[in-house]
SEMARMAR-616103 format. One line per field, with one value per residue: residue number from 1; residue in one letter; x, y, z of N, C-alpha, C, CB in turn. Coordinates in Angstrom, 2 decimals. Each point is the difference from the previous one (the first is absolute). Glycine has a CB too. Layout:
BEGIN
mivo	(NUM/...)
kolnu	(a/...)
n_c1	(X/...)
n_c2	(Y/...)
n_c3	(Z/...)
ca_c1	(X/...)
ca_c2	(Y/...)
ca_c3	(Z/...)
c_c1	(X/...)
c_c2	(Y/...)
c_c3	(Z/...)
cb_c1	(X/...)
cb_c2	(Y/...)
cb_c3	(Z/...)
This chain:
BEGIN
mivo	(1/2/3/4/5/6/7/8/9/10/11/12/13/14/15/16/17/18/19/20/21/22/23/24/25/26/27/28/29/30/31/32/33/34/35/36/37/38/39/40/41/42/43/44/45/46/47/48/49/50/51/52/53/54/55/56/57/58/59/60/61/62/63/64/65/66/67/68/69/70/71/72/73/74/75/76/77/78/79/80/81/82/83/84/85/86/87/88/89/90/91/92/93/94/95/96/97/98/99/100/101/102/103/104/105/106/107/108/109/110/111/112/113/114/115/116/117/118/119/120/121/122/123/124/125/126/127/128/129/130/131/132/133/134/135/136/137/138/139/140/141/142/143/144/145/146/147/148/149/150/151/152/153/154/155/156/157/158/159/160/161)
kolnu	(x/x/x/x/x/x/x/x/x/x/x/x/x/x/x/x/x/x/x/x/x/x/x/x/x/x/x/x/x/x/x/x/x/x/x/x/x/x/x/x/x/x/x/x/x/x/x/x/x/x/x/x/x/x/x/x/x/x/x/x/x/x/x/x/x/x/x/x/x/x/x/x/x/x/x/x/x/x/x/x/x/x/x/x/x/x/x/x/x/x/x/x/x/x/x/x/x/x/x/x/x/x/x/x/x/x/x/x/x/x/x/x/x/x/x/x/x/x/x/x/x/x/x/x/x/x/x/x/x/x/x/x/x/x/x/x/x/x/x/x/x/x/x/x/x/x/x/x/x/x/x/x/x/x/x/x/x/x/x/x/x)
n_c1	(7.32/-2.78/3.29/-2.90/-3.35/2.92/-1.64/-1.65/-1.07/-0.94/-1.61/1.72/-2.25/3.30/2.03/0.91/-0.56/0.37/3.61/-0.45/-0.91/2.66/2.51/-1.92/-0.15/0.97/3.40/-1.33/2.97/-0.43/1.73/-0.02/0.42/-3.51/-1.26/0.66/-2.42/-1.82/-1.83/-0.50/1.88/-1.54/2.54/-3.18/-2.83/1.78/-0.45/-2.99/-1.58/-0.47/-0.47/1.53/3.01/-0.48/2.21/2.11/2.74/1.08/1.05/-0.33/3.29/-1.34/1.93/-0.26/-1.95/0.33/-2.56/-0.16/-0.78/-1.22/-0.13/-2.26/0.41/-1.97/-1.34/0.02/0.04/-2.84/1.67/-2.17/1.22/2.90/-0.39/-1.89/2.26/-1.93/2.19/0.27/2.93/2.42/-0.90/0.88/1.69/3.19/0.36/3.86/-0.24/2.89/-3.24/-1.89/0.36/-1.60/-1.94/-2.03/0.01/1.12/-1.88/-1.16/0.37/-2.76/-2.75/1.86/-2.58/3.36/-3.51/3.39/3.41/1.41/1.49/-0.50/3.07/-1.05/3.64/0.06/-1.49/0.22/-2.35/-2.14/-0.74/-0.31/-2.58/1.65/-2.32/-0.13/1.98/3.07/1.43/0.81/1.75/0.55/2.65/2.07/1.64/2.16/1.68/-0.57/-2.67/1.57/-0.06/2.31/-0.85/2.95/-1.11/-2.00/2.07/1.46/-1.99/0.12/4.01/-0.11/-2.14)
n_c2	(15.80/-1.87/-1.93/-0.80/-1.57/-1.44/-1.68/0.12/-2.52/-1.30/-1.80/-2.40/-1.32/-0.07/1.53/-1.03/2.01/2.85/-0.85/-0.35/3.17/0.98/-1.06/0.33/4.09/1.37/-1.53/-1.33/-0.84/-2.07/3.47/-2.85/-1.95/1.09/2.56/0.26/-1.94/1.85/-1.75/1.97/3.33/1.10/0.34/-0.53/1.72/2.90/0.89/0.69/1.63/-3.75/-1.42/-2.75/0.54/-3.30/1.44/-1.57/3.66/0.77/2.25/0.61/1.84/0.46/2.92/1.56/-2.93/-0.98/-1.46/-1.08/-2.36/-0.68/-2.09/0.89/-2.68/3.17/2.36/-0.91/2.11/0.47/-1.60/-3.07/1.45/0.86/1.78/0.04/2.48/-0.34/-1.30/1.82/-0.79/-0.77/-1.45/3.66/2.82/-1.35/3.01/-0.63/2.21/1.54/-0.47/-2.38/2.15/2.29/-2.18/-1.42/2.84/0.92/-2.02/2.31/3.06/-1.02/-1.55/-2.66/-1.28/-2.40/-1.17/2.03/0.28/1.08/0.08/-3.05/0.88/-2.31/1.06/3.18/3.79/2.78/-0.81/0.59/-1.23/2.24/0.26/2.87/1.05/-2.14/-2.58/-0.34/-3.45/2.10/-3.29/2.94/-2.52/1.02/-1.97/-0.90/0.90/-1.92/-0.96/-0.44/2.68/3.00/1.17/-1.05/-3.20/0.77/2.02/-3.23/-0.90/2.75/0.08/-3.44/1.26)
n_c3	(6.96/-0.94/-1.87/-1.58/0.38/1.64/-1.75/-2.24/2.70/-2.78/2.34/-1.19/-0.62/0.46/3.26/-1.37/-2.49/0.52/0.38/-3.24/0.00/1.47/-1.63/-3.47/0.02/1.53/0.89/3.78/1.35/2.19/1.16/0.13/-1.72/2.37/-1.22/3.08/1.31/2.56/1.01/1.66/-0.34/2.19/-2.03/-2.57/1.42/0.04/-1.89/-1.71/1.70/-0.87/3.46/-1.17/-1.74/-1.12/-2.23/-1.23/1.22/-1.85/0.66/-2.98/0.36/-3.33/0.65/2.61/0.20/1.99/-2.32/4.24/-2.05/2.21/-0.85/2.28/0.99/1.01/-0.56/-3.35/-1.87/1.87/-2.04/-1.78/-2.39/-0.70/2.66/-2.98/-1.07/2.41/2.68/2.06/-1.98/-1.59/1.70/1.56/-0.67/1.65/0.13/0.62/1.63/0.34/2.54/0.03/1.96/-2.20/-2.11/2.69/0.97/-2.54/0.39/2.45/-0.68/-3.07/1.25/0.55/2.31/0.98/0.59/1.93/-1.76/2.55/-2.74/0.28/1.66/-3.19/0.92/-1.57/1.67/2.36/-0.52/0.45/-2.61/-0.46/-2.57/-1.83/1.33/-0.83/2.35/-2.11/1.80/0.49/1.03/1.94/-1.55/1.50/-2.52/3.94/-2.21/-3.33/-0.75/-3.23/-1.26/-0.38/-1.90/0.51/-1.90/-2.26/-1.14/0.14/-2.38/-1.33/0.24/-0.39/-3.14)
ca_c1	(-0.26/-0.53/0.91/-0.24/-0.93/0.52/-0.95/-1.45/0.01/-0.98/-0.99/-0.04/-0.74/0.80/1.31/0.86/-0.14/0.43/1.30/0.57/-0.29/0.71/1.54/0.58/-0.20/0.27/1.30/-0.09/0.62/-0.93/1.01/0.01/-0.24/-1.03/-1.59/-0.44/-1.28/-0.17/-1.55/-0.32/0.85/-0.92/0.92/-0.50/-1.47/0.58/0.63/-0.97/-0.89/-1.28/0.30/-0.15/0.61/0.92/0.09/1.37/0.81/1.15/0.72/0.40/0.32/0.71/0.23/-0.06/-1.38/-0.12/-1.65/-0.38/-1.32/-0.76/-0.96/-0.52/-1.28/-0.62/-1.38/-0.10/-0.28/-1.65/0.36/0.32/0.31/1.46/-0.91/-0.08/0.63/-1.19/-0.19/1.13/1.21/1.19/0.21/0.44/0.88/0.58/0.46/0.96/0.13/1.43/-0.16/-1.60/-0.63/-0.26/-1.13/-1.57/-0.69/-0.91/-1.11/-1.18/-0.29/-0.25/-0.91/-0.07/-0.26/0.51/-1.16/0.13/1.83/1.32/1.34/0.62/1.41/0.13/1.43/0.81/-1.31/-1.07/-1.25/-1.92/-1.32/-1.24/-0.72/-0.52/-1.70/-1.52/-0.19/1.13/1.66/1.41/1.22/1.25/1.06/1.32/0.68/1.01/1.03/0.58/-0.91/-0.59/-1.58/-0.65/0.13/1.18/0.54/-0.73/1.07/1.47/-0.29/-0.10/1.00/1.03/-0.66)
ca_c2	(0.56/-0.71/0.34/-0.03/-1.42/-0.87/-1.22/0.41/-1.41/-0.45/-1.28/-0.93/-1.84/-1.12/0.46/-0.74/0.34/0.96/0.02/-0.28/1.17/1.06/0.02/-0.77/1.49/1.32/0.13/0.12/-0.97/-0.07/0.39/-1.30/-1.45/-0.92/0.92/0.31/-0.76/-0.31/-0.44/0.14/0.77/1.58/1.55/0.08/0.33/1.38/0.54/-0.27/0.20/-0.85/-0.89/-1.09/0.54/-0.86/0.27/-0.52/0.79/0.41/1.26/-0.02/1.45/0.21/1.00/0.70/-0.63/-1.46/0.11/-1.35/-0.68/-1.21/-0.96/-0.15/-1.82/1.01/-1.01/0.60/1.74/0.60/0.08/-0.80/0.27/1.08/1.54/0.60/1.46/0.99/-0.21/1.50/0.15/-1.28/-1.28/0.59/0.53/0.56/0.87/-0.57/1.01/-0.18/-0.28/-0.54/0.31/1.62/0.18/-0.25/1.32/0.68/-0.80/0.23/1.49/0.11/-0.85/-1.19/-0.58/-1.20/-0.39/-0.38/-0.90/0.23/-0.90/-1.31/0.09/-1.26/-0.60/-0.42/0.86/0.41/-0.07/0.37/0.53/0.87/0.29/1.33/0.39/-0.85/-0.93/-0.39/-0.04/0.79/-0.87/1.19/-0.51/0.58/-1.57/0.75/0.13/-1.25/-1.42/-0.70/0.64/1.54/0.98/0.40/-0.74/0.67/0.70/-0.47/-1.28/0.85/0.87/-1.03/-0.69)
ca_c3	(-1.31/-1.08/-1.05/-1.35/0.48/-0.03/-0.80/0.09/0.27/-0.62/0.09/-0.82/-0.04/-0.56/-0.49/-0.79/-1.01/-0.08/0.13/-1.41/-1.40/0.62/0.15/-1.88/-0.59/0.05/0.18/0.96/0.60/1.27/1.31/0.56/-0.93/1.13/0.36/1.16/0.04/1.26/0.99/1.53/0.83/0.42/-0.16/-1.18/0.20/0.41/-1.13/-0.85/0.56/-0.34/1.15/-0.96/-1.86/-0.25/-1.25/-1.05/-0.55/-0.51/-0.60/-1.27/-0.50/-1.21/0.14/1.21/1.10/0.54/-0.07/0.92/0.03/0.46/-0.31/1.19/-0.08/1.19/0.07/-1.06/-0.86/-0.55/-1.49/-0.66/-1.23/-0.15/0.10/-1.03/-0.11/0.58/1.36/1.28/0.86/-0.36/1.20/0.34/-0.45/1.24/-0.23/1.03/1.36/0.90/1.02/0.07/1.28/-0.59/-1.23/0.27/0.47/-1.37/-1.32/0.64/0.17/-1.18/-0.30/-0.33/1.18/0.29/1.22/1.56/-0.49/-0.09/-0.70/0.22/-0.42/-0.15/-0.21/-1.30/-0.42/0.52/-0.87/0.25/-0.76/0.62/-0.99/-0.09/-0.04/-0.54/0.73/-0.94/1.11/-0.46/0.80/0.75/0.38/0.01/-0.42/0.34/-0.89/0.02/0.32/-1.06/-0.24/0.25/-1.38/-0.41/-0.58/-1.02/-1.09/-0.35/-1.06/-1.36/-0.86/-0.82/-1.22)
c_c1	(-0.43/1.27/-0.61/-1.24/1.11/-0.57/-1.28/-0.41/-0.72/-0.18/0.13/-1.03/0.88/1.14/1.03/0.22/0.46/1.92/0.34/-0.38/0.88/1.72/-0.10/-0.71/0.02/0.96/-0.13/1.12/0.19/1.70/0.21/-0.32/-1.50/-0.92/-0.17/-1.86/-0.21/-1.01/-0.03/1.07/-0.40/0.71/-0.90/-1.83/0.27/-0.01/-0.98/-1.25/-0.87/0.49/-0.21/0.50/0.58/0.27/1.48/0.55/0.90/0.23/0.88/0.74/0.42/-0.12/-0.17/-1.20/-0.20/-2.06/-0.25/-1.11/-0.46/-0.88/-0.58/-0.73/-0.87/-0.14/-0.40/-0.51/-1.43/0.32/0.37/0.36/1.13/-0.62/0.52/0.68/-0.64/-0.05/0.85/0.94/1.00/-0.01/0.87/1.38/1.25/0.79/1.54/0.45/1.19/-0.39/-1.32/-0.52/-0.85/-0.54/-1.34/-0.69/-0.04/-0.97/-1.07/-0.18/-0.88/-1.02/-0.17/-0.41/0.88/-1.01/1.16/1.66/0.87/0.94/0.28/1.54/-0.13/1.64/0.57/-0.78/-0.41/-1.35/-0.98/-0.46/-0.64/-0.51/-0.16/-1.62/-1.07/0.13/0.79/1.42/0.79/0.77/1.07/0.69/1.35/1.06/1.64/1.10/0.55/-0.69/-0.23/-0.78/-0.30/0.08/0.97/0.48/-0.61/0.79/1.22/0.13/-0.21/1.41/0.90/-0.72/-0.21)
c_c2	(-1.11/0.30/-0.49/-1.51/-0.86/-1.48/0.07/-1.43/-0.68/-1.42/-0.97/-1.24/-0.48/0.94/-0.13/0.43/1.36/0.15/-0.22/1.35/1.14/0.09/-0.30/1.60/1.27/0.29/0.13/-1.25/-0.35/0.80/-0.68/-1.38/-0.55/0.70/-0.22/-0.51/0.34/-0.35/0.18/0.50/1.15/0.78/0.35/0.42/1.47/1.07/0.22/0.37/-1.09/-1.27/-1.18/-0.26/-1.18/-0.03/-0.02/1.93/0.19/1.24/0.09/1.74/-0.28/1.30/1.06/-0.22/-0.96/-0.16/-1.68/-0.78/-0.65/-0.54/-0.52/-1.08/0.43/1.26/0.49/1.64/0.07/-0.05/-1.73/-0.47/1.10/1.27/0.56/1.79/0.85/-0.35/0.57/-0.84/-1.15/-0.36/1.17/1.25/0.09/0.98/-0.09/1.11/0.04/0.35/-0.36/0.38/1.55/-0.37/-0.98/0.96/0.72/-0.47/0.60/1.52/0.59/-0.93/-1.40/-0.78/-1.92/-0.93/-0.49/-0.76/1.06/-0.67/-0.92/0.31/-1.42/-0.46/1.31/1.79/0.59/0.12/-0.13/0.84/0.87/0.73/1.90/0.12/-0.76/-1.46/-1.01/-0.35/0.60/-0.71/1.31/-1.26/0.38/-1.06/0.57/-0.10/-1.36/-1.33/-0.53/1.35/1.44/0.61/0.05/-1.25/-0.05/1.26/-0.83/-1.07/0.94/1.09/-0.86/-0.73/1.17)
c_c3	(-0.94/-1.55/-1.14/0.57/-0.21/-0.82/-0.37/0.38/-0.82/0.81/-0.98/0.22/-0.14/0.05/-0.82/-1.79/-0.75/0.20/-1.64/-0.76/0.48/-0.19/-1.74/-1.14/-0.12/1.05/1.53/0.42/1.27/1.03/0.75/-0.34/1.44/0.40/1.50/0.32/1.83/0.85/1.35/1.20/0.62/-0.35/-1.73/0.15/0.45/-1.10/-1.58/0.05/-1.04/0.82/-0.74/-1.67/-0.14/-1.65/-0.30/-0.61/-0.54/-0.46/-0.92/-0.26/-1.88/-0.03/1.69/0.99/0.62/-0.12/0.99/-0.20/0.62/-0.94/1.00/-0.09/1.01/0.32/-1.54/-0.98/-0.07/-1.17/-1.16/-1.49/-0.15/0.46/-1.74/-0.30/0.74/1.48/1.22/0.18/-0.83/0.98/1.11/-0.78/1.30/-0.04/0.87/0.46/0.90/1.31/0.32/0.82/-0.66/-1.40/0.21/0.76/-0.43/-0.64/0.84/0.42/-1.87/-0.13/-0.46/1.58/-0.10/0.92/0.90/-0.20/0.00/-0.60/0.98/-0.33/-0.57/-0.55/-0.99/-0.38/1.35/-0.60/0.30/-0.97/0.04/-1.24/-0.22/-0.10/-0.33/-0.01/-1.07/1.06/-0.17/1.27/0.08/0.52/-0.07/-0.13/0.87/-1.04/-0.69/0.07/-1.02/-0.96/0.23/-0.88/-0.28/-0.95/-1.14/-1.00/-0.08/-0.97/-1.03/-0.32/-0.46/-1.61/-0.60)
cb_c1	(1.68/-3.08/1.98/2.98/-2.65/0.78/1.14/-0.36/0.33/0.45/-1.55/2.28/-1.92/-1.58/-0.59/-0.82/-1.45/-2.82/0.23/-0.32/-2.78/-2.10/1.04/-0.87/-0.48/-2.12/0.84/-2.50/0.65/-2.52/-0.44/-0.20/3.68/1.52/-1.49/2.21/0.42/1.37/-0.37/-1.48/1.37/-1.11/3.43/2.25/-1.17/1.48/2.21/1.21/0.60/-0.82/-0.69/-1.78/0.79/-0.72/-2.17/-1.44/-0.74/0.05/-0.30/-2.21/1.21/-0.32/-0.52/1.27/-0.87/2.94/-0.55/0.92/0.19/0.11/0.99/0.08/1.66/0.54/-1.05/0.05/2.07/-1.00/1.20/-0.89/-2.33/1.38/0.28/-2.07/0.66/-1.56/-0.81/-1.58/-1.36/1.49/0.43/-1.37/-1.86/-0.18/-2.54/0.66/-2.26/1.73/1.78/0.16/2.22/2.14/2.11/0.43/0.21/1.61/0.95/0.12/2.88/2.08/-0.23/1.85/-2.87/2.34/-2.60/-3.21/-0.60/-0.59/1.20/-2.24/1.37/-2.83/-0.57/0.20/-0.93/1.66/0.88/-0.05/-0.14/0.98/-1.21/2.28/0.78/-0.62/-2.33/-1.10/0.11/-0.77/-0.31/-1.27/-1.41/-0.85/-1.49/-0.68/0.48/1.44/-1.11/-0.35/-0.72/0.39/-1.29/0.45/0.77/-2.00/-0.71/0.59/-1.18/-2.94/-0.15/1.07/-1.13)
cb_c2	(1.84/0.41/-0.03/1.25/0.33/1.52/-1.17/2.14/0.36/1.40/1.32/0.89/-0.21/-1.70/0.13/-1.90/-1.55/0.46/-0.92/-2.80/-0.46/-0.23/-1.08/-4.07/-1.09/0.44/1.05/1.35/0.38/-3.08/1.54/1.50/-0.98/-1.23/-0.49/2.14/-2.32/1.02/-1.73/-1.87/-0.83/-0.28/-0.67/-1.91/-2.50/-1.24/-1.27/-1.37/2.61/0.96/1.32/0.21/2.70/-1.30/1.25/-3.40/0.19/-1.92/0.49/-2.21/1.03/-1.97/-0.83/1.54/0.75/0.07/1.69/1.08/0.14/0.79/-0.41/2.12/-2.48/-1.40/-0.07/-2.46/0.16/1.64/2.79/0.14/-0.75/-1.01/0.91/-2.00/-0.26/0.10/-1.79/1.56/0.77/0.49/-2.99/-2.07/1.16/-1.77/1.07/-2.04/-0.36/0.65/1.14/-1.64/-1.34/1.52/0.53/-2.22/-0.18/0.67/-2.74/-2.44/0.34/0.82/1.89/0.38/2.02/1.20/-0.91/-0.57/-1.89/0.75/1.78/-1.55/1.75/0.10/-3.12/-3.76/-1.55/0.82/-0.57/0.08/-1.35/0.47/-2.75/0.51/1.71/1.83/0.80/1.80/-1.63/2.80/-2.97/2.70/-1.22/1.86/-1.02/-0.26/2.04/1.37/0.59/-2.63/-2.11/0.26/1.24/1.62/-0.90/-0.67/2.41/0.58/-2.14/-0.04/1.99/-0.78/-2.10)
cb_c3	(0.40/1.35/1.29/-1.83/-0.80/1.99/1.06/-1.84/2.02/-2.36/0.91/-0.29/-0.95/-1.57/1.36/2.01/0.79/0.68/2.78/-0.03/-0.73/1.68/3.03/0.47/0.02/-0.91/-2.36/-0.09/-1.59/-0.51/0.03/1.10/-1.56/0.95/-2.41/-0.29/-2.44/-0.46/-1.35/-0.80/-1.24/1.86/1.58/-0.87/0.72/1.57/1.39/-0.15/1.26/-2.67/2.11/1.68/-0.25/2.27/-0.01/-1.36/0.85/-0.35/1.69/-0.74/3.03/-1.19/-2.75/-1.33/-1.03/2.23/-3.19/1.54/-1.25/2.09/-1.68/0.56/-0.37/0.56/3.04/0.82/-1.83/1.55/1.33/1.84/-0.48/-2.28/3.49/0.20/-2.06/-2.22/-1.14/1.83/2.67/-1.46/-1.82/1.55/-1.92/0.71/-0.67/-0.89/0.09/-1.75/0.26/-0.70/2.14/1.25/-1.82/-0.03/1.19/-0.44/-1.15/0.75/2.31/-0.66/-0.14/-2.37/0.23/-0.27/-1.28/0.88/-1.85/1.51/-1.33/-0.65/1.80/-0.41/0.12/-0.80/-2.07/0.97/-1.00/2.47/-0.02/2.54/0.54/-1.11/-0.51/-1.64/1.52/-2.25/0.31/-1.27/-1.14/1.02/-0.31/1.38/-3.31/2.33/1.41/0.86/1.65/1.67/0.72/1.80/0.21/2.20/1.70/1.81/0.52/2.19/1.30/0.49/1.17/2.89/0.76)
């Protein structure tokens, strides 16, 4: 069963920067002081569906959102300017899920395609990438209990504030 979006992803130039605005202006906070990162990993090329990826991360919540950012050193963007209001899509969205096996074969009975992938167990997460219709990411992931980072811990923060 699909339960709600879990994250939205954005792209950066300067991570670092963005982390600061995000947490000093609009109250975000890191879920991990060290973020995450990674090079010349195939599970991560997998998962991303982009071969050869390398890239810096962090995960930000405040209230009932988390918002994931990179900072990719590979390969590079076609893009060499901010996007604009007018330009397609977001980096990503992830939606979280209590069975990855049966709601990726709902996504795709509905028209989301994965080219040929299969979810990654990476411990903490299940997970993969894959694109709706018009070729927009949507991350399906099934978090395990307690990992930091799931919805239940999200409402238990927002009823304590």
């Amino acid at each position: 069963m699909i339960r709600g979006i879990h994250h939205i992803g954005m792209n950066c130039r300067d991570l670092a920067r963005m982390k600061r605005f995000y947490c000093e202006a609009l109250g975000f906070e890191p879920v991990d002081e060290d973020g995450f990162g990674w090079a010349a990993e195939p599970v991560m090329d997998h998962i991303v569906d982009l071969p050869g990826s390398a890239a810096k991360g962090c995960m930000l919540r405040a209230g009932t959102c988390y918002v994931e950012m990179f900072e990719y050193a590979a390969p590079p963007s076609d893009l060499d300017r901010p996007l604009r209001p007018n330009d397609r899509g977001y980096t990503h969205m992830c939606i979280d899920v209590t069975d990855i096996e049966a709601d990726i074969a709902h996504l795709k009975a509905c028209g989301m395609t994965f080219n040929g992938r299969d979810f990654v167990d990476v411990g903490h997460v299940k997970t993969l990438y894959g694109y709706d219709p018009e070729g927009n990411v949507i991350e399906v992931q099934q978090c395990v209990a307690r990992n930091g980072f799931t919805l239940e811990e999200l409402d238990e923060r927002s009823a304590v504030t």
